[in-house]
N, C-alpha and C positions, 0 to 999 in steps of 0.2 A: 273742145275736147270731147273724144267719145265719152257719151253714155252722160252727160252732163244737162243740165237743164235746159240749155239755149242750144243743145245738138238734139237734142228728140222733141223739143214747141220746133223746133225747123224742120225736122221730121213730121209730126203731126201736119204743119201748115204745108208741107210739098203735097199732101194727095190731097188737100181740098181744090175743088175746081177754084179756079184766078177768077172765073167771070162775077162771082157770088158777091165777092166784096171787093169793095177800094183800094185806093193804094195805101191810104193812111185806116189802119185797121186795130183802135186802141184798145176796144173792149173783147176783140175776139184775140188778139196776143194774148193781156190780161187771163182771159182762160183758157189759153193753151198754156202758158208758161204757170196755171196752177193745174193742170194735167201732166204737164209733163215734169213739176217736181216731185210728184208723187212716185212716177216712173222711172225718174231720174234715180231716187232714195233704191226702189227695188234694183234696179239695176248694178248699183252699187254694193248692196245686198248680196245676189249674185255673184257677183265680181270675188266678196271676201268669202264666201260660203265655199266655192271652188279652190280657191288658193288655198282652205286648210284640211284637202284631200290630200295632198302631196307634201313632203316631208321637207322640200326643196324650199314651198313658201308657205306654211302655216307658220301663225305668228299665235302671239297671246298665248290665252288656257289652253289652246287646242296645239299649241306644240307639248305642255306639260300631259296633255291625253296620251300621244303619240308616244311620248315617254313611256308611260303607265302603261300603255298596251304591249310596247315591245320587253321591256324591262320590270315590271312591276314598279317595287318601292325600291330598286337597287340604282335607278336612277334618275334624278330628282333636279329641279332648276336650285341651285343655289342660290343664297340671299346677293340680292342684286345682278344676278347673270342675265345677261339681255337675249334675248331671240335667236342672232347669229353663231353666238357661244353655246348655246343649250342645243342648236340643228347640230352642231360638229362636231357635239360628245356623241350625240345619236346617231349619227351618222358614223363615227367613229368605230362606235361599238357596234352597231351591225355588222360591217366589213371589219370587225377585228378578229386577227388570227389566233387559232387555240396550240395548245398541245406542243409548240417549242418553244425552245430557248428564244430564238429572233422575234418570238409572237410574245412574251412575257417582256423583253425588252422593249421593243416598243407599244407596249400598253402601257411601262411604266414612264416611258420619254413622254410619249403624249397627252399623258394625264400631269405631270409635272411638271416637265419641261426640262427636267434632266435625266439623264442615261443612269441606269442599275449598274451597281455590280454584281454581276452573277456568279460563282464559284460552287463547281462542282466535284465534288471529292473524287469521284471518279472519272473523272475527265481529264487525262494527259495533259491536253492543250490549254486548260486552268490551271494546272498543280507546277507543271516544269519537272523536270527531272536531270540527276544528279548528273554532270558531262555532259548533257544536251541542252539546246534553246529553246525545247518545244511551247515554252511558257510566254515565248514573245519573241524579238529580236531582238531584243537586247538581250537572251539569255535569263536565266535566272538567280533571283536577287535576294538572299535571307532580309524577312521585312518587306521587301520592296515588289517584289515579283514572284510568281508560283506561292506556293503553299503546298500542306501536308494535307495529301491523298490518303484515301480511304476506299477498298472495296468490300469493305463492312458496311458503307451507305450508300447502296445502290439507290436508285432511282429517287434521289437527295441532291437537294441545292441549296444554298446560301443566297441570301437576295439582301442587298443593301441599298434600299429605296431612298433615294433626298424628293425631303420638302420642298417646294418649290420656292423660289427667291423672292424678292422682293415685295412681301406681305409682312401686312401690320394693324394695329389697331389705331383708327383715326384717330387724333388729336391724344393719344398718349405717348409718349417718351418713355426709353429704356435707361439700363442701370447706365449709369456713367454719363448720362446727354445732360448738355448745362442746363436743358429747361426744366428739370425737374430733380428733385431730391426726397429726402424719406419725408413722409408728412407731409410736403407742400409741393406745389408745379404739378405738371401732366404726368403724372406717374401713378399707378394701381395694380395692387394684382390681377392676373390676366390669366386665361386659360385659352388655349387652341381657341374654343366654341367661341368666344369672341372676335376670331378675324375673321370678318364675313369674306366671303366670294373664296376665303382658302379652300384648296384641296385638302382635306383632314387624313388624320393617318386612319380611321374608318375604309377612306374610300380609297386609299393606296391599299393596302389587307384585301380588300377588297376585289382591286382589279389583279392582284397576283392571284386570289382565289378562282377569281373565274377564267386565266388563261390557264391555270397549271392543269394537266390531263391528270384522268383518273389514276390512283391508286401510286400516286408519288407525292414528295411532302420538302416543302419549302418551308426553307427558317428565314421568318424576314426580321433584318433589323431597320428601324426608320429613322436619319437621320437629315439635322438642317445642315 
């Protein structure tokens, strides 16, 4: 393998002249292969010193720097998030779009993994109206479809964020699971900050804050 101990002592050994030594050469291998571990080590060295220039393969602390530089403390390795998770938030949020609707929706899909509701009071095509279907194809539905418009709330939205699914706290049970009961089994009170690697409603507040454009104002509700 390049860059390897027994690829640079064969390196080393190709420019010494052949005529010098024998075929059988124990003690001059011997101190090529401890020159060329030394070499070997820096080379290697190299190798990972390079890869955490580029945002594509920095691994370790040095994708958590890269974080810090672009982001401050708004975006951070969650407990237990492994290297490839932590590059495609980052990467995410650099190519993330500001100042629309479509850019607010998916900031919230992709940090979650499920779609927003958005509802704008002043938007036709959210509200429906009365004899028309502007509200969908199906028309619109008291309850079910459009809603009650407002052009008293201009440049206002409604954002209804889901938590993301299938998160939990190891080795604890919920209300009603047979393995646990009051006072005994796998059962405790729990708050959000205990399920690690969750997206928190912190960081969902969060990412609606930093796509919505200046001088407009989003109501978010956060639900599981």
């Amino acid at each position: 393998m390049v860059g390897d101990t027994q690829d640079i002592a064969g390196r080393l050994r190709s420019v010494l002249p052949t005529r010098w030594f024998p075929d059988a050469t124990p003690v001059l291998d011997a101190l090529l292969l401890g020159l060329a571990a030394a070499w070997s080590w820096c080379f290697g060295l190299i190798a990972y010193v390079r890869a955490q220039t580029r945002i594509a393969t920095a691994t370790d602390v040095w994708l958590d720097i890269v974080a810090a530089d672009f982001f401050g403390s708004g975006l951070a390795r969650r407990v237990g998030e492994s290297d490839a998770a932590l590059r495609l938030r980052i990467q995410q949020a650099i190519f993330q779009g500001h100042a629309t609707r479509t850019a607010l929706a998916r900031a919230l899909t992709e940090l979650t993994g499920r779609a927003p509701i958005i509802f704008e009071p002043a938007r036709t095509m959210d509200t429906g109206g009365y004899g028309g279907t502007v509200a969908g194809p199906a028309g619109l539905y008291y309850g079910q479809l459009g809603g009650w418009g407002s052009l008293e709330l201009p440049f206002q939205c409604f954002v209804t964020a889901f938590r993301p699914t299938g998160s939990g706290i190891a080795m604890i049970e919920g209300w009603g699971a047979p393995a646990a009961g009051y006072g005994l089994g796998a059962m405790q009170y729990a708050t959000l900050a205990m399920v690690e690697g969750q997206v928190t409603d912190p960081d969902i507040n969060a990412a609606i804050a930093a796509v919505m454009p200046a001088a407009t104002i989003s109501w978010a509700r956060i639900s599981s």
